[in-house]
N, C-alpha and C positions, 0 to 999 in steps of 0.2 A: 504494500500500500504506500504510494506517495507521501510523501511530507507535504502539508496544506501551507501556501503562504494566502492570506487577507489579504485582498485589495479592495480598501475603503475610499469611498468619492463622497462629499460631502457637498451641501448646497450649490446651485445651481449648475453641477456639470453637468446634469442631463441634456442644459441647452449645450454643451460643448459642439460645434460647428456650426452652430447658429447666431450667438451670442458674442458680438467685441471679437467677431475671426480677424482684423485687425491685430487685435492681443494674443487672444487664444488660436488662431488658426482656424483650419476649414475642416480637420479630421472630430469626429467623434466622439462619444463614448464607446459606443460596439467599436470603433477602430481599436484604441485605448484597450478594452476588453481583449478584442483578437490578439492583439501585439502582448498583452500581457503571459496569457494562455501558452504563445506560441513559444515564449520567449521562456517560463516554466516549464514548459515540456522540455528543453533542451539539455536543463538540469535535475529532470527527473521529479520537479517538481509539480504539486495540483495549485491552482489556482480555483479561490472562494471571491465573486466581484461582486461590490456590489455597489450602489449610491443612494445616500438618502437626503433630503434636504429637513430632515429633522435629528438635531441633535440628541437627543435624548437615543433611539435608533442606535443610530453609532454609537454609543456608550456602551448600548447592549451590545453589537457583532465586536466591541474592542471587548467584552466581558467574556463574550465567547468564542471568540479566538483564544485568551488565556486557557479557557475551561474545555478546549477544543485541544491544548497543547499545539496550536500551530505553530511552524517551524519559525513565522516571521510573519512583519505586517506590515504595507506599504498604504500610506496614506496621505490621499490631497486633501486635506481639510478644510478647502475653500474659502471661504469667509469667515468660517470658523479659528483659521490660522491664528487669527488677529484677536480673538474673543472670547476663545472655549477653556476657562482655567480648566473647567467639568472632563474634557474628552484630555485635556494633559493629565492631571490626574488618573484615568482610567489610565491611561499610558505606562502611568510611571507604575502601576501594577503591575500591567505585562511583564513576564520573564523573559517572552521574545524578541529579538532585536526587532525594533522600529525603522523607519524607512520614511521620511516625509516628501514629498514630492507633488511639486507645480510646475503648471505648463507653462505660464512665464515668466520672466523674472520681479521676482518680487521685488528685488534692490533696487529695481531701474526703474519702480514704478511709484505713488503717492507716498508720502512719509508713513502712511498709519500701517499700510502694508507690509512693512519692512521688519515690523516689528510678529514675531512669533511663537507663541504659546506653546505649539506642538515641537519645536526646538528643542526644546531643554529632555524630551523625554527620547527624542532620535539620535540612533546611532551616526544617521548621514541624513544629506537633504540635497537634495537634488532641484534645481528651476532651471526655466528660461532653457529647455532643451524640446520644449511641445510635447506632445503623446511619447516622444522619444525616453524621457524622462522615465516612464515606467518600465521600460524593457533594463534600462539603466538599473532603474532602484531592485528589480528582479533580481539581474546579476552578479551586484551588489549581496544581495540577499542570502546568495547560493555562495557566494565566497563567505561570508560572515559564516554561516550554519557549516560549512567543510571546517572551517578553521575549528571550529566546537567542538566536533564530533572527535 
């Protein structure tokens, strides 16, 4: 049986190709998902995706993830980044390594943005590399959990 990594999406990236493609680009969520997937399988790994625009939600799949033993959890917390002491905390429960990741860069962008909540509880953080970012924090993932084992 696979090792399960979480990939958690947080407020509005459902609109992801719709929304500021200026900022965010023209790809997806299902893009975002396949590339994740694909990008998992390469390192034997399962892929759990999901997005919710309610906080509370992701508190739970971050509770269940720990309670799931997954190997690892990649998360774009969207506007949450800037706001969620709630989803840090769940964080800093996890025993898994954490993985933060946005599709643009968040330094190049308004002052309040810059600033990051789910930081302090990731191993890495990945921005400003598009949907690319998640195959990134994948990889990333699959090297942290070999070096564990």
């Amino acid at each position: 049986m696979p090792k399960i990594v979480y990939v958690l999406n947080g407020p509005n990236l459902n609109l992801l190709g719709t929304r500021e493609p200026e900022i965010y680009g023209g790809a997806t969520l299902a893009d975002a998902e396949k590339l994740c997937r694909a990008t998992a399988e390469r390192y034997g790994l399962a892929v759990d995706f999901r997005q919710s625009n309610h906080e509370g939600e992701i508190i739970d799949w971050i509770h269940e993830a720990g309670a799931e033993k997954a190997a690892g959890l990649v998360i774009n917390p969207a506007g949450y980044t800037h706001t969620s002491v709630a989803i840090l905390d769940a964080l800093l429960a996890l025993a898994a390594p954490v993985v933060e990741v946005h599709v643009s860069n968040i330094h190049a962008r308004e002052p309040f943005r810059r600033r990051s909540y789910v930081s302090q509880a990731a191993r890495a953080v990945i921005c400003g590399f598009g949907i690319d970012g998640y195959a990134l924090a994948i990889t990333g993932l699959a090297t942290m959990i070999d070096a564990r084992d």
